[in-house]
DRENPA-3360 file (N, C-alpha, C; in nm, 2 decimals, always signed):
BEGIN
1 = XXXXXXXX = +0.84/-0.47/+2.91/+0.93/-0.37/+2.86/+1.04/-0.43/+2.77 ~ +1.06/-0.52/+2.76/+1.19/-0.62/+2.72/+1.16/-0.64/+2.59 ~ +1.03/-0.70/+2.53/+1.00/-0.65/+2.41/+1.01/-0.54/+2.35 ~ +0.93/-0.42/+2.39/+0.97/-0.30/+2.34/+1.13/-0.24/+2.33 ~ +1.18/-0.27/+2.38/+1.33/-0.27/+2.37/+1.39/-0.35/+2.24 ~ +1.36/-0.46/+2.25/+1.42/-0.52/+2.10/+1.32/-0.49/+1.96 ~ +1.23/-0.43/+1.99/+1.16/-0.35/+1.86/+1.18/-0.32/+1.82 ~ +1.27/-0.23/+1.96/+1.34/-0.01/+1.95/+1.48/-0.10/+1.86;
9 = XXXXXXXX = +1.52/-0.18/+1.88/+1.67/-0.18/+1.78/+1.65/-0.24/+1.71 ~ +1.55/-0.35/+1.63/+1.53/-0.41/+1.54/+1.47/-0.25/+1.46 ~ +1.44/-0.18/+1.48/+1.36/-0.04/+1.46/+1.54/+0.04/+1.35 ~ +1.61/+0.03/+1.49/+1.74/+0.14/+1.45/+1.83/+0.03/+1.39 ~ +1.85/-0.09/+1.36/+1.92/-0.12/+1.30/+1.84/-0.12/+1.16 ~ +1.76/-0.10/+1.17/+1.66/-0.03/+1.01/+1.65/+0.08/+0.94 ~ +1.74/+0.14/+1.06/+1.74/+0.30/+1.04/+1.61/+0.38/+1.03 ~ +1.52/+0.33/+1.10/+1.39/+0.40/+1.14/+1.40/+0.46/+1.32;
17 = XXXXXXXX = +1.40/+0.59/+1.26/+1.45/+0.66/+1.40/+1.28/+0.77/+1.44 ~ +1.23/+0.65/+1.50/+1.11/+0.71/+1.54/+1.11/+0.62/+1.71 ~ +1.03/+0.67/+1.79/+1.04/+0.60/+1.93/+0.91/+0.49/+1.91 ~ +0.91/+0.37/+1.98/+0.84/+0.26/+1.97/+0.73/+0.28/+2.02 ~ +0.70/+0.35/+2.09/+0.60/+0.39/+2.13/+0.49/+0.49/+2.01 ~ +0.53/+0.56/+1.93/+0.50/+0.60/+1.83/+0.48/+0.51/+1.70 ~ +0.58/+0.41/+1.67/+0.55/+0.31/+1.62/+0.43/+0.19/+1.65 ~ +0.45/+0.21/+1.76/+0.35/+0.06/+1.82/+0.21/+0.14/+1.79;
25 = XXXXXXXX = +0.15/+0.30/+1.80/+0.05/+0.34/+1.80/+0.03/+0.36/+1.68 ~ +0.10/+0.35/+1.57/+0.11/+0.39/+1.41/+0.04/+0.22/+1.39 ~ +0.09/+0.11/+1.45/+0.09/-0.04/+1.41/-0.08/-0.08/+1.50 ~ -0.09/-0.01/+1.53/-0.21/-0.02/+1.61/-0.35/+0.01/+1.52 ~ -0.33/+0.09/+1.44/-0.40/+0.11/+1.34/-0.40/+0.02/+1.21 ~ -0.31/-0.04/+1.20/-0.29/-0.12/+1.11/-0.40/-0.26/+1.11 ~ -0.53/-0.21/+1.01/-0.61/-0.32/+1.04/-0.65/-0.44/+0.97 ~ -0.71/-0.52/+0.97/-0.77/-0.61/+0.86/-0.93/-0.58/+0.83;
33 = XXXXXXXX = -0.93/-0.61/+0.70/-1.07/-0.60/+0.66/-1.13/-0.76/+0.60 ~ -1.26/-0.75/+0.60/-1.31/-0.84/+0.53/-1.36/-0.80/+0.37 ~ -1.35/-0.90/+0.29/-1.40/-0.90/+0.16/-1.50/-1.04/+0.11 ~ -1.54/-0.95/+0.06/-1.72/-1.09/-0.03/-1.69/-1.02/-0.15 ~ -1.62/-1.13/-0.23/-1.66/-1.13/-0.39/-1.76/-1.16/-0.41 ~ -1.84/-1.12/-0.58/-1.99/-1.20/-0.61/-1.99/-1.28/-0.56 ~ -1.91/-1.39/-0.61/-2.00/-1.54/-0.60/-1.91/-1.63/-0.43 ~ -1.89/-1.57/-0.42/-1.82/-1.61/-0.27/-1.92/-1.65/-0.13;
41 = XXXXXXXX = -1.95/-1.70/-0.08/-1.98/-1.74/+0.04/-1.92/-1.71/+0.18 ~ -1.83/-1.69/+0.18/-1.73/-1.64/+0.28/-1.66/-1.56/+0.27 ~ -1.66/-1.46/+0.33/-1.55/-1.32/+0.33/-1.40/-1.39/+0.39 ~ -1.34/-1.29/+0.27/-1.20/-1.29/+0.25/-1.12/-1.25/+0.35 ~ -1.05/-1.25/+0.41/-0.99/-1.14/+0.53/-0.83/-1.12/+0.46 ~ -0.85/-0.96/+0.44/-0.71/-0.86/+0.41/-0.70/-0.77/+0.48 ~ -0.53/-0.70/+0.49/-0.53/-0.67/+0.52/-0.51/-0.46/+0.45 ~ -0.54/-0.43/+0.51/-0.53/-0.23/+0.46/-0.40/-0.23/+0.39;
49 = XXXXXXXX = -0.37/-0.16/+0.29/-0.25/-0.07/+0.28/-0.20/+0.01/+0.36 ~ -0.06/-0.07/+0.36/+0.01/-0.01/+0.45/-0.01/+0.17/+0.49 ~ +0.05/+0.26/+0.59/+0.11/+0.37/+0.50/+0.29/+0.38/+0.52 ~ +0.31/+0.45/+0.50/+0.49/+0.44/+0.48/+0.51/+0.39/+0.56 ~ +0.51/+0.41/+0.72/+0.56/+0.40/+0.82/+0.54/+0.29/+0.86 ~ +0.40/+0.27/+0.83/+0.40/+0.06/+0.88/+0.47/+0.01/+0.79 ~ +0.46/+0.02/+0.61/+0.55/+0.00/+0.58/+0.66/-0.06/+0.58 ~ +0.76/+0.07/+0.62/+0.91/+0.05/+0.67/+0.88/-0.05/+0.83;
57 = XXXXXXXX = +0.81/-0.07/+0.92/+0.81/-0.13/+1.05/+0.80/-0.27/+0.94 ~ +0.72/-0.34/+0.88/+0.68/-0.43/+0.81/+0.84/-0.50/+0.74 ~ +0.87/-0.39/+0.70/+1.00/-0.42/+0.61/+1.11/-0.46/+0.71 ~ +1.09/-0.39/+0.79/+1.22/-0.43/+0.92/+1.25/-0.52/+0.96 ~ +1.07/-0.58/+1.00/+1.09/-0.69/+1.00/+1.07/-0.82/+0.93 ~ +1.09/-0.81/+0.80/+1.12/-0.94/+0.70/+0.98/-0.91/+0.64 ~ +0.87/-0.85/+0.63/+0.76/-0.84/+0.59/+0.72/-0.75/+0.51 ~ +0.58/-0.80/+0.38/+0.54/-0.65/+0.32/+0.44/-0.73/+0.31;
65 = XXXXXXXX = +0.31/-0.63/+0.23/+0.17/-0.67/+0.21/+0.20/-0.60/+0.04 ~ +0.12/-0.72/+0.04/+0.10/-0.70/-0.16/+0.00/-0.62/-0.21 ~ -0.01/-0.63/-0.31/-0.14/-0.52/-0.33/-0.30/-0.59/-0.32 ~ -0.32/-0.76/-0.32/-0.42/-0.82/-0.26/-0.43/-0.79/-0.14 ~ -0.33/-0.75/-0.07/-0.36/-0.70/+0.09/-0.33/-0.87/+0.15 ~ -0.28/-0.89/+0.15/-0.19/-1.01/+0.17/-0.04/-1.00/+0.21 ~ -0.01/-1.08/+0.34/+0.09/-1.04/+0.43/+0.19/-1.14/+0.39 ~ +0.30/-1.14/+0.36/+0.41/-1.20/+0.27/+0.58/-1.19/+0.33;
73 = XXXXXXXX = +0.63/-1.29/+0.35/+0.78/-1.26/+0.40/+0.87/-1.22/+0.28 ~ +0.91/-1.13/+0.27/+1.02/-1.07/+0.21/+1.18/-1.20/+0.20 ~ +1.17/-1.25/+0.15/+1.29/-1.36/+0.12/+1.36/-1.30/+0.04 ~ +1.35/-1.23/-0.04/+1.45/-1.13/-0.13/+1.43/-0.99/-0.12 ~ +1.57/-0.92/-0.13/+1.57/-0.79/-0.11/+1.50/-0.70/-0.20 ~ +1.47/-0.77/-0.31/+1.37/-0.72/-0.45/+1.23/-0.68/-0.39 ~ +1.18/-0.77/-0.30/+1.06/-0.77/-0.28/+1.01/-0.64/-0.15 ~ +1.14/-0.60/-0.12/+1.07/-0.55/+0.00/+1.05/-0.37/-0.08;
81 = XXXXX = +1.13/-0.35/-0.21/+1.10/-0.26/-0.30/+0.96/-0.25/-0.31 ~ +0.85/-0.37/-0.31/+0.73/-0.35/-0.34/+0.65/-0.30/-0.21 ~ +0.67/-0.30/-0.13/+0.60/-0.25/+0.00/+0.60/-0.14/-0.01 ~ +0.70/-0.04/-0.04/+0.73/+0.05/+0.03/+0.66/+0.18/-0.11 ~ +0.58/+0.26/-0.11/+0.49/+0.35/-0.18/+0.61/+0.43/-0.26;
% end
């Protein structure tokens, strides 16, 4: 429970006012896929486009996915403009 608690305020000091439990089942869906280019041998593993809501959870916490579907820390406030649809 102690986790979910520091989620819930890393959540509202984000100003995302949804309950964690709603969040955690939005993030639950949030999957990875595999990819095979032509000439590739080995599939790629990405990750889905966000949708808003993981998004913003992503963003909260210092993170966004690119448009490769690639999971990326937000080090600048510029960047986290690109996550968000």
């Amino acid at each position: 429970m102690t986790y979910l608690r520091r989620i819930e305020l890393k959540l509202k000091a984000a100003g995302i006012q949804r309950s964690v439990e709603d969040v955690m089942d939005d993030m639950r869906h949030f999957h990875s896929v595999l990819m095979l280019s032509n000439n590739a041998r080995k599939p790629k593993r990405c990750l889905e486009i966000p949708t808003k809501t993981q998004a913003e959870v992503l963003s909260a916490f210092g993170h966004y996915v690119d448009d490769g579907g690639v999971l990326h820390t937000a080090d600048r406030p510029s960047m986290l403009a690109l996550s968000l649809p």
